[in-house]
PDB file of N, CA, C and O in Angstrom:
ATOM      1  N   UNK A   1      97.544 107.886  91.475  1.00  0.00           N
ATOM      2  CA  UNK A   1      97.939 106.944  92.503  1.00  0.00           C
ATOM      3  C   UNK A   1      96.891 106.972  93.604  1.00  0.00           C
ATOM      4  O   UNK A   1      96.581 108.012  94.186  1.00  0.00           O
ATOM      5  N   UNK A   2      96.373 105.812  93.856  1.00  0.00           N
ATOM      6  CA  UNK A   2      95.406 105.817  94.815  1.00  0.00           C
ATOM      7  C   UNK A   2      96.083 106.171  96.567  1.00  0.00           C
ATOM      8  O   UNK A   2      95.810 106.983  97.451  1.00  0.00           O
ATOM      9  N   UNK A   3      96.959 105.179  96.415  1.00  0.00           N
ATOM     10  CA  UNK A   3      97.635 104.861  98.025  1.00  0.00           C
ATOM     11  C   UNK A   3      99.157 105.229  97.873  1.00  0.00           C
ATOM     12  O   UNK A   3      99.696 104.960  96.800  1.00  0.00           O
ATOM     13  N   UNK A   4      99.857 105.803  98.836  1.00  0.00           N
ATOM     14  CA  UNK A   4     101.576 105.415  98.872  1.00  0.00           C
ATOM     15  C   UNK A   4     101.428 104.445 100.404  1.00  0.00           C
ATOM     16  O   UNK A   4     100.909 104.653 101.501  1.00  0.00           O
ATOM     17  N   UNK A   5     102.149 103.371  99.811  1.00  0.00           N
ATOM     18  CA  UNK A   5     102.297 102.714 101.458  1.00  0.00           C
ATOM     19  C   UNK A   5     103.573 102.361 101.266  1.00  0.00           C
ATOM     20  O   UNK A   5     103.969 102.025 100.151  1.00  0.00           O
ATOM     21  N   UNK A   6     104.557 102.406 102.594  1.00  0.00           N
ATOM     22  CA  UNK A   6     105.583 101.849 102.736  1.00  0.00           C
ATOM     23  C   UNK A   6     105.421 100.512 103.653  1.00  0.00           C
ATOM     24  O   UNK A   6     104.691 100.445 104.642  1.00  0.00           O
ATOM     25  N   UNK A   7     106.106  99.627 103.225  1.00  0.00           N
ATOM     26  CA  UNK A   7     106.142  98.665 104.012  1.00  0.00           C
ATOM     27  C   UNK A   7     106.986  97.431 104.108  1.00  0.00           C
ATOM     28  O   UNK A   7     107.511  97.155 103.030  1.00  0.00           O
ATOM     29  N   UNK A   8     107.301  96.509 105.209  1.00  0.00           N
ATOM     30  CA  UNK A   8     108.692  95.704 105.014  1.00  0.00           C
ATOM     31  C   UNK A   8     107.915  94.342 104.796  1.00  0.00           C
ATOM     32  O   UNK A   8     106.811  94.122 105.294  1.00  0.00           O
ATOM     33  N   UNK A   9     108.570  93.505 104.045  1.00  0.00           N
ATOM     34  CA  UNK A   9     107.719  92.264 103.540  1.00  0.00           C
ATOM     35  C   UNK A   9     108.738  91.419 103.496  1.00  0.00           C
ATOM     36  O   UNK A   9     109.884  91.750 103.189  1.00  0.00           O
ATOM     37  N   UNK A  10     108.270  89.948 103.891  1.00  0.00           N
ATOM     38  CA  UNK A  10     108.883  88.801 104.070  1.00  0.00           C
ATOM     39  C   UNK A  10     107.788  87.344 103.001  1.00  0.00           C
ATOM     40  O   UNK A  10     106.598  87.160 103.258  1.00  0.00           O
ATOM     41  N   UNK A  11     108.261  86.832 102.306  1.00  0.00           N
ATOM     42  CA  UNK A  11     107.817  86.233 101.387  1.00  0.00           C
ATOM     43  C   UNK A  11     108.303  84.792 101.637  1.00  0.00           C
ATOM     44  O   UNK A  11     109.462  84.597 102.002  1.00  0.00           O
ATOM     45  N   UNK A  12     107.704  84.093 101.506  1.00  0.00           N
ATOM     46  CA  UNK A  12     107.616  82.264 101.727  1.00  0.00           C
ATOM     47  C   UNK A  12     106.545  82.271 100.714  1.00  0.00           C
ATOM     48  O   UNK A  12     105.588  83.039 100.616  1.00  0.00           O
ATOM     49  N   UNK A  13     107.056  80.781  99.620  1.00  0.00           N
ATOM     50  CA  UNK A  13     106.095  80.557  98.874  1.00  0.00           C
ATOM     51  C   UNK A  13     106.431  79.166  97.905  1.00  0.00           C
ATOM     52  O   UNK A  13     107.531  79.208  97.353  1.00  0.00           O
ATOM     53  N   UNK A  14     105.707  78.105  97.680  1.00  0.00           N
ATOM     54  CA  UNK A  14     105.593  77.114  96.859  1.00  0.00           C
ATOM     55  C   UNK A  14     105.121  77.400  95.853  1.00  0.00           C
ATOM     56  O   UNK A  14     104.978  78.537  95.403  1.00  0.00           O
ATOM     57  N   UNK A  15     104.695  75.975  95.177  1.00  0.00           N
ATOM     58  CA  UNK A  15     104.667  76.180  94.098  1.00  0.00           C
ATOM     59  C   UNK A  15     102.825  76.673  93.999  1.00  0.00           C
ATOM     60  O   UNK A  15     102.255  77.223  93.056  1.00  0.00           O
ATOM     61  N   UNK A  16     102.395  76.342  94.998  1.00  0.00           N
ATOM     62  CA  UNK A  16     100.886  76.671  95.045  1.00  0.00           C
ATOM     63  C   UNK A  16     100.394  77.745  96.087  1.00  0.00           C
ATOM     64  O   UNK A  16      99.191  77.981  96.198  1.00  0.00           O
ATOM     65  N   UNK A  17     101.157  78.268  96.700  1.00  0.00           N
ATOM     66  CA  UNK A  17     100.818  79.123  98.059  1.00  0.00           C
ATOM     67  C   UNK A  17     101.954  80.457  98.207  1.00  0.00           C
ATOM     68  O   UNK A  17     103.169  80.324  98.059  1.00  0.00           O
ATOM     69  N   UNK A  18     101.395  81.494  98.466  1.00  0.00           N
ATOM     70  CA  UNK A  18     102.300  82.096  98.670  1.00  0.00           C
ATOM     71  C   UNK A  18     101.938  83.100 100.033  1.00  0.00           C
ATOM     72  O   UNK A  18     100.978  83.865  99.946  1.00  0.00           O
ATOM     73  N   UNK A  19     102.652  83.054 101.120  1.00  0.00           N
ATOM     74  CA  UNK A  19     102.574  83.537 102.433  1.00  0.00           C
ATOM     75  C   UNK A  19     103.396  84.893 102.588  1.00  0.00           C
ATOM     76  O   UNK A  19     104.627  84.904 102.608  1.00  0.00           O
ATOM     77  N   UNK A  20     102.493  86.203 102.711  1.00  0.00           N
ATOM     78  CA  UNK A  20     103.376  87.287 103.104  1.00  0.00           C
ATOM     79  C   UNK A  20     103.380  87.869 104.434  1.00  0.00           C
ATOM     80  O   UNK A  20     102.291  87.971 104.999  1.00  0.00           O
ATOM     81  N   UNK A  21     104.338  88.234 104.974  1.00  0.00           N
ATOM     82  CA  UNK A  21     104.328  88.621 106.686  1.00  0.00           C
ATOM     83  C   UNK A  21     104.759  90.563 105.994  1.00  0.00           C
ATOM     84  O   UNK A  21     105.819  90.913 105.474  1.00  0.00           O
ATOM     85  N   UNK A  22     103.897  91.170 106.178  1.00  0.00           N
ATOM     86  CA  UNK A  22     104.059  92.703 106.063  1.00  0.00           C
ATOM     87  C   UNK A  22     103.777  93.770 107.633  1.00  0.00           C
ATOM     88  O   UNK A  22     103.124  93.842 108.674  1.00  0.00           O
ATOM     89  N   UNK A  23     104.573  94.277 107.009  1.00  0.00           N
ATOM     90  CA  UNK A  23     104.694  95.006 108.732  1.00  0.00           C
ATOM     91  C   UNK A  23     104.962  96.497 107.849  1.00  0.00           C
ATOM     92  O   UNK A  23     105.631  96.880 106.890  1.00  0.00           O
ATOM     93  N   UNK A  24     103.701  97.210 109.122  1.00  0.00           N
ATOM     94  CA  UNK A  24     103.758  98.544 108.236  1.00  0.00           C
ATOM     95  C   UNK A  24     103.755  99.580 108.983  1.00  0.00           C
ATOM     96  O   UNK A  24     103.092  99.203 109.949  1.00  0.00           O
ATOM     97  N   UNK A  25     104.068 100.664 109.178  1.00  0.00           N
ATOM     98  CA  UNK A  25     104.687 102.004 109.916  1.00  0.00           C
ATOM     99  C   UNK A  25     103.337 101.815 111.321  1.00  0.00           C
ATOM    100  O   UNK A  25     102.207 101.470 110.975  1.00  0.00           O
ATOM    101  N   UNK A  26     103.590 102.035 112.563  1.00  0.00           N
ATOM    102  CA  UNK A  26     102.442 102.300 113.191  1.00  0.00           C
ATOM    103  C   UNK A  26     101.866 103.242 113.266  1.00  0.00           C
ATOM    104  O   UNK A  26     102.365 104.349 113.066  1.00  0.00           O
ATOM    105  N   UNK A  27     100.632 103.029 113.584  1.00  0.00           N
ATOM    106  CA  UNK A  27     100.003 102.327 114.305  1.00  0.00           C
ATOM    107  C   UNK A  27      99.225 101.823 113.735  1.00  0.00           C
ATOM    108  O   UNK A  27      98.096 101.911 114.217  1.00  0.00           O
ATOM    109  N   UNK A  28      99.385 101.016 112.399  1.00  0.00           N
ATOM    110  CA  UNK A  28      99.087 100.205 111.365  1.00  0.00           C
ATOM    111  C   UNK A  28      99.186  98.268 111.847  1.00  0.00           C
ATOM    112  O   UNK A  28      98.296  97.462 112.122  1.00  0.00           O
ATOM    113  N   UNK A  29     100.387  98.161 111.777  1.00  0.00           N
ATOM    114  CA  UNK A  29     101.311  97.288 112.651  1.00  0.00           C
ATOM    115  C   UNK A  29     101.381  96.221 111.523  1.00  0.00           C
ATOM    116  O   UNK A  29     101.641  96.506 110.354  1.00  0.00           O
ATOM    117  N   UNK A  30     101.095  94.821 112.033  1.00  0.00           N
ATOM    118  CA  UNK A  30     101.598  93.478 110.913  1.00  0.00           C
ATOM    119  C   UNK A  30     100.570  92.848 110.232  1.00  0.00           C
ATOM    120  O   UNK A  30      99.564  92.936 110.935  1.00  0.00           O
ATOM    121  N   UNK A  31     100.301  92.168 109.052  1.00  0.00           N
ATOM    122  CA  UNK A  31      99.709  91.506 108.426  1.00  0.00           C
ATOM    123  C   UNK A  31     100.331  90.059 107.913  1.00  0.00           C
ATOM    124  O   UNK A  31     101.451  89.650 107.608  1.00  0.00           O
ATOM    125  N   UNK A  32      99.356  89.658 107.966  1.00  0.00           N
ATOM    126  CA  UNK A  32      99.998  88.104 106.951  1.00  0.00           C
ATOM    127  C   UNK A  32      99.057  88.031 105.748  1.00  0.00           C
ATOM    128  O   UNK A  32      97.898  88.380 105.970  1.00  0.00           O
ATOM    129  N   UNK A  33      99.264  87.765 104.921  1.00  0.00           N
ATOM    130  CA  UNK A  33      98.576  88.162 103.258  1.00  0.00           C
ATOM    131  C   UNK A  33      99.089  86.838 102.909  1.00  0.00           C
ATOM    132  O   UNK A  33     100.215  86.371 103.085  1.00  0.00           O
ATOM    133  N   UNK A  34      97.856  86.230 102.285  1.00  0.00           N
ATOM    134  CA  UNK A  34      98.022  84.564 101.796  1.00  0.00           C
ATOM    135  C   UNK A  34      97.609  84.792 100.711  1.00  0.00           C
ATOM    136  O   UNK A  34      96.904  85.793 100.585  1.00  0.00           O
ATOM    137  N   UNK A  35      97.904  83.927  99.494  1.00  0.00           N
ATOM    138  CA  UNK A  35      97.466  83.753  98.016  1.00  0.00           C
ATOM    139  C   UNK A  35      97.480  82.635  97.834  1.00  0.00           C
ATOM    140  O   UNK A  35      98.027  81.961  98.707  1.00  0.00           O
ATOM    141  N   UNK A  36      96.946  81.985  96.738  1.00  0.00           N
ATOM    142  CA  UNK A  36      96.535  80.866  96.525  1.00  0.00           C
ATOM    143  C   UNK A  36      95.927  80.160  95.113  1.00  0.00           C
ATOM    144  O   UNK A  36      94.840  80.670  94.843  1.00  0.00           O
ATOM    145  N   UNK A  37      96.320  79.161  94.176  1.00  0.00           N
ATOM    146  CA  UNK A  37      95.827  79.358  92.799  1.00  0.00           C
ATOM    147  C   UNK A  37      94.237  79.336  93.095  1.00  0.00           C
ATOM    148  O   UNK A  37      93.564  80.271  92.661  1.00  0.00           O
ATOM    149  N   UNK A  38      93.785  78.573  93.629  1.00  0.00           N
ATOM    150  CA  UNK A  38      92.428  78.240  93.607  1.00  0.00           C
ATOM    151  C   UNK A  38      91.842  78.375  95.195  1.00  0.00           C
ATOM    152  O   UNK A  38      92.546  78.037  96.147  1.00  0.00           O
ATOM    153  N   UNK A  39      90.228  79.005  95.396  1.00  0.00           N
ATOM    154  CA  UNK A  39      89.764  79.391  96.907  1.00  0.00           C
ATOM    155  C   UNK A  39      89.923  78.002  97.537  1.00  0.00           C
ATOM    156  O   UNK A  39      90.198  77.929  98.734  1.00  0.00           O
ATOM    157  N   UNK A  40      89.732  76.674  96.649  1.00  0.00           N
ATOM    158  CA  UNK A  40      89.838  75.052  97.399  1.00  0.00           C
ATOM    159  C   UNK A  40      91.520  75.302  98.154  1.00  0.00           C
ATOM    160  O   UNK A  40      91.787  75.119  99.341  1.00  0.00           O
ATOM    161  N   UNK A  41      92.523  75.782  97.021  1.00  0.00           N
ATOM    162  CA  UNK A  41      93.782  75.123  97.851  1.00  0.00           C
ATOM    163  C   UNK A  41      93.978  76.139  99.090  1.00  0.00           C
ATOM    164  O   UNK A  41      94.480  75.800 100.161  1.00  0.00           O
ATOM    165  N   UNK A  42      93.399  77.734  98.719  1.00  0.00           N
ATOM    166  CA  UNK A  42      93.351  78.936  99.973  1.00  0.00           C
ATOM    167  C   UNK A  42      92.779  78.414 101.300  1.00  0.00           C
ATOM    168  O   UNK A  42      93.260  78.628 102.412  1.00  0.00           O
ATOM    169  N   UNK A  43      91.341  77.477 100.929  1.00  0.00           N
ATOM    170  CA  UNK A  43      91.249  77.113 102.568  1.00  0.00           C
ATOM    171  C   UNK A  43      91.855  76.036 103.291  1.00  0.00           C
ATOM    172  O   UNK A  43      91.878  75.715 104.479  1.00  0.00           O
ATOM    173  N   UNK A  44      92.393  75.519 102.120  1.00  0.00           N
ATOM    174  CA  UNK A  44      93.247  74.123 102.666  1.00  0.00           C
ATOM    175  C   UNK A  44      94.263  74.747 103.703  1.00  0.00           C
ATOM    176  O   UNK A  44      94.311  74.611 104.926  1.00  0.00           O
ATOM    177  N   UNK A  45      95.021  75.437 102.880  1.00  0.00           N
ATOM    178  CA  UNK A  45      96.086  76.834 103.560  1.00  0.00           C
ATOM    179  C   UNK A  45      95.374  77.260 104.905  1.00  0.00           C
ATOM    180  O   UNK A  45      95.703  76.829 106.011  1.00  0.00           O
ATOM    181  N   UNK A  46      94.502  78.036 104.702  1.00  0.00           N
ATOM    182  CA  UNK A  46      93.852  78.802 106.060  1.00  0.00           C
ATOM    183  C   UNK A  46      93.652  77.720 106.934  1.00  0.00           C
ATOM    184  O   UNK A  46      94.099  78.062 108.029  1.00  0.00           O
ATOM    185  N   UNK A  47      93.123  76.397 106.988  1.00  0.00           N
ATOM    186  CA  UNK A  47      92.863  75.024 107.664  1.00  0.00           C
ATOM    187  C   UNK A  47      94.240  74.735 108.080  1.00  0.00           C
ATOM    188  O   UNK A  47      94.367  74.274 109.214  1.00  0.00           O
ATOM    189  N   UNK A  48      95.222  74.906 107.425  1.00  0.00           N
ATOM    190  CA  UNK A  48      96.667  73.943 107.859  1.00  0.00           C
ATOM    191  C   UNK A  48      97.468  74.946 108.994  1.00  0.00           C
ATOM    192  O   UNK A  48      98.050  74.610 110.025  1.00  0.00           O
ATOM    193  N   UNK A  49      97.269  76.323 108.396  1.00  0.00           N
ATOM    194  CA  UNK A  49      97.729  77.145 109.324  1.00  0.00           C
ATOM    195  C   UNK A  49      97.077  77.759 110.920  1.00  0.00           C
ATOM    196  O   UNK A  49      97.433  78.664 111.674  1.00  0.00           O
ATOM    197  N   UNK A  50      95.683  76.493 110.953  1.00  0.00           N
ATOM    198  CA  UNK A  50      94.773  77.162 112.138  1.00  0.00           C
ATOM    199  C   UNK A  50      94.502  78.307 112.242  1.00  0.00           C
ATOM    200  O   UNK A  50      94.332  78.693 113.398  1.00  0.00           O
ATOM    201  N   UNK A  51      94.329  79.418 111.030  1.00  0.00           N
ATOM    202  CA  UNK A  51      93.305  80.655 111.112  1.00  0.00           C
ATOM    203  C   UNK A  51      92.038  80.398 111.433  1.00  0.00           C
ATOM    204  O   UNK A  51      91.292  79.578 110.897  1.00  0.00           O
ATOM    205  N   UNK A  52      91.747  81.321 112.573  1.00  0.00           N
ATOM    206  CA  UNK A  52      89.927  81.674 112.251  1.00  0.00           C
ATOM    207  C   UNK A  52      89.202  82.559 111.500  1.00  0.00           C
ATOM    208  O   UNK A  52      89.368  83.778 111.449  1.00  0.00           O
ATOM    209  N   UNK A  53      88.690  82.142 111.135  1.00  0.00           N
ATOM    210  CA  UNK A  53      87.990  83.454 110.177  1.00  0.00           C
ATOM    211  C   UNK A  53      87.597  84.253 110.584  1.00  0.00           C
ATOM    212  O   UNK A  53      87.547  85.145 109.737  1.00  0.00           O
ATOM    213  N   UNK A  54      87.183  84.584 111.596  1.00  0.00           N
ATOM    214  CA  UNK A  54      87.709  85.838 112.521  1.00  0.00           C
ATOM    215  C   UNK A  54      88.794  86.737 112.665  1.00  0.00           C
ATOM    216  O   UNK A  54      88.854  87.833 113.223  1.00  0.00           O
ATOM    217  N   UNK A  55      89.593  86.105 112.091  1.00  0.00           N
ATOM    218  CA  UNK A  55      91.162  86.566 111.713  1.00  0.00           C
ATOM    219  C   UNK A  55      91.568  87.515 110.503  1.00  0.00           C
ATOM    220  O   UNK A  55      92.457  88.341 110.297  1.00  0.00           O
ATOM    221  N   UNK A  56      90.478  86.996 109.800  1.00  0.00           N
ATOM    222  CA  UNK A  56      90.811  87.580 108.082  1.00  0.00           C
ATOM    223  C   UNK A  56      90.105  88.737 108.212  1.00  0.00           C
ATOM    224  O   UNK A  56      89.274  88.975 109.089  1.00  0.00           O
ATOM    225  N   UNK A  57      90.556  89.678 107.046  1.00  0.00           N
ATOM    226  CA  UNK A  57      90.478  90.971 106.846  1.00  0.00           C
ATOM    227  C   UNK A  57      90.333  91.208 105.170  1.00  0.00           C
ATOM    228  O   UNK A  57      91.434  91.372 104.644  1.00  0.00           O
ATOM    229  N   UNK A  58      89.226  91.257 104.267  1.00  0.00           N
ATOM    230  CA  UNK A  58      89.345  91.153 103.192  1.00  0.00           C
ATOM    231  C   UNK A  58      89.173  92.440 102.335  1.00  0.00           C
ATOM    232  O   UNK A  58      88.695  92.333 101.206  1.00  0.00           O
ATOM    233  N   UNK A  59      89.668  94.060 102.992  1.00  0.00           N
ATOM    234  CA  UNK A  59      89.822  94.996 103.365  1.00  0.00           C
ATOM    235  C   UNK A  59      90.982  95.095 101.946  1.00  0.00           C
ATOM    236  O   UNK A  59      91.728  94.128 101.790  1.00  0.00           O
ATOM    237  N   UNK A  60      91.068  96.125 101.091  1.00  0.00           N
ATOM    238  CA  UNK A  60      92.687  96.477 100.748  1.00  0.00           C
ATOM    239  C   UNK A  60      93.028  97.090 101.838  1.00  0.00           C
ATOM    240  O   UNK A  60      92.365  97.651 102.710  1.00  0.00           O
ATOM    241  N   UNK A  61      94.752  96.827 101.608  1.00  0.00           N
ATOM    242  CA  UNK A  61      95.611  97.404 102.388  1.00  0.00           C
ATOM    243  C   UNK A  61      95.341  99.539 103.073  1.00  0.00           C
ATOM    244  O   UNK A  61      95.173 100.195 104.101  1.00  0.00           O
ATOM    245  N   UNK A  62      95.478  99.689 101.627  1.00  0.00           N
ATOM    246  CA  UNK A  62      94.567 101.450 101.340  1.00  0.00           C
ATOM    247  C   UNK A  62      93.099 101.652 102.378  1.00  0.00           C
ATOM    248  O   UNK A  62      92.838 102.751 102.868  1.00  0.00           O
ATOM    249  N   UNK A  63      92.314 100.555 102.586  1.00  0.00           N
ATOM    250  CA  UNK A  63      92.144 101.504 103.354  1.00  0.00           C
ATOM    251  C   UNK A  63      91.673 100.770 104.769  1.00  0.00           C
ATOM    252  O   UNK A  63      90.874 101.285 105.551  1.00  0.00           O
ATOM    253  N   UNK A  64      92.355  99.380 104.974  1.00  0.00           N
ATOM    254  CA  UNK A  64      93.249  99.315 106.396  1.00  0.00           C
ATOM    255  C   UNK A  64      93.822 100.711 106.832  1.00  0.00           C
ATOM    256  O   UNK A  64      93.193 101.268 107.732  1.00  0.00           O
ATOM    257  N   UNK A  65      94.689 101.222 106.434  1.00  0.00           N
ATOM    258  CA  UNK A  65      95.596 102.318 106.770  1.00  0.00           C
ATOM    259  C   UNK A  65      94.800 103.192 106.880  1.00  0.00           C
ATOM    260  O   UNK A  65      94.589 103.451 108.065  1.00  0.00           O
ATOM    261  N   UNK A  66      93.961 104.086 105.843  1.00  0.00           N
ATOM    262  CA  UNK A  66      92.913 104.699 106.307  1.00  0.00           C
ATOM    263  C   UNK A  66      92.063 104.854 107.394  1.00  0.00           C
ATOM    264  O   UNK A  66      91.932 105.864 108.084  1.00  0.00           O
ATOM    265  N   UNK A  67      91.255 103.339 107.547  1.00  0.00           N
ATOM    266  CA  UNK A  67      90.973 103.800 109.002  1.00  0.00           C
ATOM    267  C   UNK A  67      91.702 103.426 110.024  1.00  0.00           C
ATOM    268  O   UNK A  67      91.491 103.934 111.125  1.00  0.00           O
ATOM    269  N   UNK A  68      92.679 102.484 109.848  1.00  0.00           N
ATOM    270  CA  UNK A  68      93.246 102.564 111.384  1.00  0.00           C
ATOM    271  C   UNK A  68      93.710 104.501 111.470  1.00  0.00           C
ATOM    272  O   UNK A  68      93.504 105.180 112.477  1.00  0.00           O
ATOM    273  N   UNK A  69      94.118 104.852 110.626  1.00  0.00           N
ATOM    274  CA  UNK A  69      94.948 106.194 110.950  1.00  0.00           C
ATOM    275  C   UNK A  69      93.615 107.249 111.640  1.00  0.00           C
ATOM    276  O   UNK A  69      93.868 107.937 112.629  1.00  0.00           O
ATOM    277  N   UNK A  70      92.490 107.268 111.125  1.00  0.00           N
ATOM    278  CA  UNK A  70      91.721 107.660 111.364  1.00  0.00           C
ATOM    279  C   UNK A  70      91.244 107.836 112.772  1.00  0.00           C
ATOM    280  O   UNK A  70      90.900 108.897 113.293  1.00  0.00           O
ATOM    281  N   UNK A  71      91.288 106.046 113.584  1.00  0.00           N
ATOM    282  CA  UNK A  71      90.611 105.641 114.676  1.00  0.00           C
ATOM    283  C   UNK A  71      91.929 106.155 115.412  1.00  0.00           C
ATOM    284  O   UNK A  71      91.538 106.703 116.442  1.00  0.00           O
ATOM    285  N   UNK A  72      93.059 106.206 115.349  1.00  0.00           N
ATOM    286  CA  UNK A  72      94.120 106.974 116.138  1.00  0.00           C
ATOM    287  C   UNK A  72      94.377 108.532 115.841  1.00  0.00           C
ATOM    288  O   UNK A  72      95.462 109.078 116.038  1.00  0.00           O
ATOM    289  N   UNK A  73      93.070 109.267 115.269  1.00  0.00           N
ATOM    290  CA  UNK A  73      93.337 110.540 115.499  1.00  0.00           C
ATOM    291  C   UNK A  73      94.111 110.742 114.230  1.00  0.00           C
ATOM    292  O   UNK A  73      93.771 111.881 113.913  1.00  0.00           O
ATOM    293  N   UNK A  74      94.849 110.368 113.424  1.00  0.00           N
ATOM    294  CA  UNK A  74      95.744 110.834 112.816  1.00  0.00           C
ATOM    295  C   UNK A  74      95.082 111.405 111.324  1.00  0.00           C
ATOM    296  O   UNK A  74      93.888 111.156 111.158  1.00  0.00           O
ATOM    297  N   UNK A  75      95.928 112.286 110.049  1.00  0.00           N
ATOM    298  CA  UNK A  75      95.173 113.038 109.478  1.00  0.00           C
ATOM    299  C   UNK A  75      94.571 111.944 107.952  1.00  0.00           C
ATOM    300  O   UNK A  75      95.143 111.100 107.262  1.00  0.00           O
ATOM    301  N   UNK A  76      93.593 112.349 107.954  1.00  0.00           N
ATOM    302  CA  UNK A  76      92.875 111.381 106.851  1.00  0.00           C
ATOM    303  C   UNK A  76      93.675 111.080 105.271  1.00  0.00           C
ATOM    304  O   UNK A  76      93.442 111.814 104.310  1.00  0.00           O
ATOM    305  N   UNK A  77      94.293 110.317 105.217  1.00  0.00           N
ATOM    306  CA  UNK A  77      95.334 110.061 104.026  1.00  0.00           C
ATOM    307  C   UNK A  77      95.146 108.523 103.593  1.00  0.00           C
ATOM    308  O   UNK A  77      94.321 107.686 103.959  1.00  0.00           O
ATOM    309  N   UNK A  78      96.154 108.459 102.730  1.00  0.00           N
ATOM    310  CA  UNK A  78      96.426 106.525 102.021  1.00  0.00           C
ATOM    311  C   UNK A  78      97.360 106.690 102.345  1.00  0.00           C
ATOM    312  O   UNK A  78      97.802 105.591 102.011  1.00  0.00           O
ATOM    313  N   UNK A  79      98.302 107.246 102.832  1.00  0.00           N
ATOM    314  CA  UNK A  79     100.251 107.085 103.014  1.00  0.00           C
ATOM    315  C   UNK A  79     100.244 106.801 104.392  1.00  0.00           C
ATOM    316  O   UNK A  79      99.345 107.055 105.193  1.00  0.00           O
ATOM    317  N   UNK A  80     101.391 106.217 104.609  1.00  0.00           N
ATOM    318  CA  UNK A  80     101.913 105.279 105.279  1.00  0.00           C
ATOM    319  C   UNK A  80     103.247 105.253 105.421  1.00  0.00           C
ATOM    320  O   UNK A  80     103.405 104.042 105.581  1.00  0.00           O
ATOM    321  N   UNK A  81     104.082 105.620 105.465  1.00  0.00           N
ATOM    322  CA  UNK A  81     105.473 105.727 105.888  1.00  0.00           C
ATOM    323  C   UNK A  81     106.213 105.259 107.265  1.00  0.00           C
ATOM    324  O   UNK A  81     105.536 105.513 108.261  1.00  0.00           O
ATOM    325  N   UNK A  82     107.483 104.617 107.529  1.00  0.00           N
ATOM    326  CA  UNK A  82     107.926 104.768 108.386  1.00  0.00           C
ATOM    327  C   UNK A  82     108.759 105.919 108.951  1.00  0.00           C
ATOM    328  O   UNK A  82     109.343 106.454 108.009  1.00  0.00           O
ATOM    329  N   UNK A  83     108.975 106.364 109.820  1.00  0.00           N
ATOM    330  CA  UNK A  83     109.608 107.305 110.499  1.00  0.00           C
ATOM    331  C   UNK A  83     111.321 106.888 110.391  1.00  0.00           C
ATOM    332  O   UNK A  83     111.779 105.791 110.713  1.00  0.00           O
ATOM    333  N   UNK A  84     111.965 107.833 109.957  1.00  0.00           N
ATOM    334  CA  UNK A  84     113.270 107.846 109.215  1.00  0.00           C
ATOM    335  C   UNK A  84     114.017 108.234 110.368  1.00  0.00           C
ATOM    336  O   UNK A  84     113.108 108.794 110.980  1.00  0.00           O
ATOM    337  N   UNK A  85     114.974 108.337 111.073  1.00  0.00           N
ATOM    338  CA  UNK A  85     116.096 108.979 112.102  1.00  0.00           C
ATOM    339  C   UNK A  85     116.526 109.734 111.310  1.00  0.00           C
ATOM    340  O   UNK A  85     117.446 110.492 111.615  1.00  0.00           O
TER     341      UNK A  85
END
């Protein structure tokens, strides 16, 4: 297993697009993750939704988490968990 990540996900999707809102333990925090059959209908998507490409992150998730955990001090891992009560 490369990564454990926990994370809460919200899914919207047609028949050509599929939009994910993921939110992940901090100090990680939220993502939106777009898919798309083809890169033509992906920028149509990125165009309709007013992203800048400045915005995108073409990063896996693994090691997003990595270094954000890193740049906050925290210990060098792929896991990701939320904090349980």
């Amino acid at each position: 297993m490369r990564a454990f990540i926990e994370k809460q996900r919200d899914v919207y999707s047609d028949k050509v697009h599929e939009i994910c809102f993921d939110q992940f333990a901090e100090p990680v925090g939220h993502f939106m993750e777009l898919e798309a059959r083809s890169s033509e209908s992906l920028q149509a998507l990125v165009g309709r939704l007013g992203l800048a490409a400045s915005a995108m992150d073409p990063r896996p998730y693994g090691q997003i988490i990595e270094e954000t955990l890193r740049r906050h001090g925290q210990p060098h891992t792929r896991t990701c968990l939320f904090q349980r009560e």
